[in-house]
N, C-alpha and C positions, 0 to 999 in steps of 0.2 A: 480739807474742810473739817473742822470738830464738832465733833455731833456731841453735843449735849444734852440733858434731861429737860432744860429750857428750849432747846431745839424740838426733842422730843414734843412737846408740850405745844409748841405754836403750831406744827406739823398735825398734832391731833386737834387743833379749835380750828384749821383751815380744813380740817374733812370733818369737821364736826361730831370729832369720835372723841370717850372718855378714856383716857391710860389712867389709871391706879397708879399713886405713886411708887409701889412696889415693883412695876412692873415699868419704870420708864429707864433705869438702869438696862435691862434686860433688852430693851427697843433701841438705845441707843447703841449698845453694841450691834445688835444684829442689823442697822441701819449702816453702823460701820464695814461691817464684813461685807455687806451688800454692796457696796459704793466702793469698797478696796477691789470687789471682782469685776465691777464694770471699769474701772482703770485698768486692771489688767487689759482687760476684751479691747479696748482701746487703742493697745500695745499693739495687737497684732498686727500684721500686713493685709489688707482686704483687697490693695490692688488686683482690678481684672476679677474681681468674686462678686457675681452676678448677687444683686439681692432676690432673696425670696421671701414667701409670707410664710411657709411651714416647713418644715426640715424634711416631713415627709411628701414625697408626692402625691395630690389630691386629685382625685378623678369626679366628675361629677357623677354622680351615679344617680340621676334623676331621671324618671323616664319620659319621653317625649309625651305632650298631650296629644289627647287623643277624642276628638268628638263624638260623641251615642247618642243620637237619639231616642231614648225608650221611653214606651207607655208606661209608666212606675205610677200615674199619680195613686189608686190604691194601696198602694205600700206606702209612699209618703204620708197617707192621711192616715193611716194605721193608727199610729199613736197620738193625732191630733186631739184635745180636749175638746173643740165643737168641729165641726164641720157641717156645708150646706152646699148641697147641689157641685160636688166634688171640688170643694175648695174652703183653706181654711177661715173659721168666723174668728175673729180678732175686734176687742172694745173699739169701738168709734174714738178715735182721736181730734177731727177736725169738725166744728157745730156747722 
């Protein structure tokens, strides 16, 4: 495929990005080098090679929830701007 400046060019008004025309020489080569390495990748043999989403192994490391019930509400209203009769006052929304 030839990557051109005019390629370059229709490439940036379909992402809606500006290339300088100084700089679409420069995008089209490196469009090319890009596009030559995934030809290679292509080459290879993948036969039997399982896909994965990351090269490295990912653990979840999220901890389980866990329910508490605690009496906090004075520390929540701590920093409340109003408060009334342990709960906070918030403007009237609905007449």
């Amino acid at each position: 495929m030839e990557i051109t400046e005019k390629t370059i060019q229709y490439v940036a008004d379909l992402a809606k990005l500006t290339v300088p025309d100084e700089k679409k020489g420069q995008a089209a080569k490196d469009l090319k080098n890009i596009l030559g390495y995934m030809e290679t990748m292509n080459q290879l043999d993948t036969e039997g090679v399982e896909p994965m989403s990351h090269v490295l192994p990912i653990k979840n490391v999220f901890r389980e929830d866990e329910v508490v019930n605690r009496n906090e509400r004075e520390q929540l209203l701590k920093n409340a701007p109003r408060k009334k009769d342990g709960s906070f006052v918030v403007p009237k929304t609905v007449e």
